[in-house]
C-alpha positions in Angstrom: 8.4 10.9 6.9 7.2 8.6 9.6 5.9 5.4 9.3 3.7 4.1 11.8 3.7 0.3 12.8 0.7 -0.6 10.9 2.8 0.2 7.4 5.9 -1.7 9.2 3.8 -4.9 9.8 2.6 -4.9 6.8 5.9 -4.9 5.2 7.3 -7.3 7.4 3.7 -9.6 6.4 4.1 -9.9 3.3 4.2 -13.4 1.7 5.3 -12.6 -1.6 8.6 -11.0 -0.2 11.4 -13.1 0.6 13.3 -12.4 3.7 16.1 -10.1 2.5 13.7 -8.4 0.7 11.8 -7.5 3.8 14.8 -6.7 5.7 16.3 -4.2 2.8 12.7 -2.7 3.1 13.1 -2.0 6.8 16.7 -0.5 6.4 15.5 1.8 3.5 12.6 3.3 5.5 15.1 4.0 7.9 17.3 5.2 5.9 14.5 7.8 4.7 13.7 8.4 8.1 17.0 9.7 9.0 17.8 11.5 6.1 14.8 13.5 7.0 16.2 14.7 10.3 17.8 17.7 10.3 19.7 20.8 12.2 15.8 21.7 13.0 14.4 18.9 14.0 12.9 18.6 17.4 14.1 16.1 20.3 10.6 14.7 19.8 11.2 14.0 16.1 14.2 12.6 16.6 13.1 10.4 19.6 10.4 9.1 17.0 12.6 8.1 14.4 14.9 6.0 17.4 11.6 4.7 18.6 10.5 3.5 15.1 14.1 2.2 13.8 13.8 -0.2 17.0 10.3 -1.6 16.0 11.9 -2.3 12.3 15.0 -3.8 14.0 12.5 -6.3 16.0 11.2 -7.1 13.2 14.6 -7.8 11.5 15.8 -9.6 14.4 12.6 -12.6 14.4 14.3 -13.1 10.3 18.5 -12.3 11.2 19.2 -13.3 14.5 22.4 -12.5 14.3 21.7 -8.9 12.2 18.9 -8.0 14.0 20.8 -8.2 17.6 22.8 -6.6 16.2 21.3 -3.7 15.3 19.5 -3.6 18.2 22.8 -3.3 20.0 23.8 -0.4 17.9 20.9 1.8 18.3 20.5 1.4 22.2 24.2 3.0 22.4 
């Protein structure tokens, strides 16, 4: 499963959610998003979920600096 950036920003909008809510949010949709990849997925899947799990780490990084960079760090290795 994908999630485009309109579900992601709405997440990350919400005003009843508290921060760490949001954040645990983010890391279980990628969390979901990875356990979805597999043997047969295609470089273009797998490009996706990078490309998607950076979006949610932005978004993670303007709550957690300190998380959120990183994160970011992590994934661009």
């Amino acid at each position: 499963m994908t999630y485009t950036n309109e579900i992601i920003d709405k997440i990350f909008n919400y005003k009843t959610y508290s921060n760490k809510k949001k954040i645990d949010a983010g890391l279980e949709m990628i969390a979901i998003m990875r356990a979805n990849l597999g043997i047969d997925s295609t470089k273009q899947e797998k490009e996706q979920v990078i490309k998607t799990s950076r979006y949610i780490f932005k978004h993670i990084n303007k709550i957690d600096v300190d998380l959120g960079k990183s994160l970011l760090r992590h994934i661009d290795k």
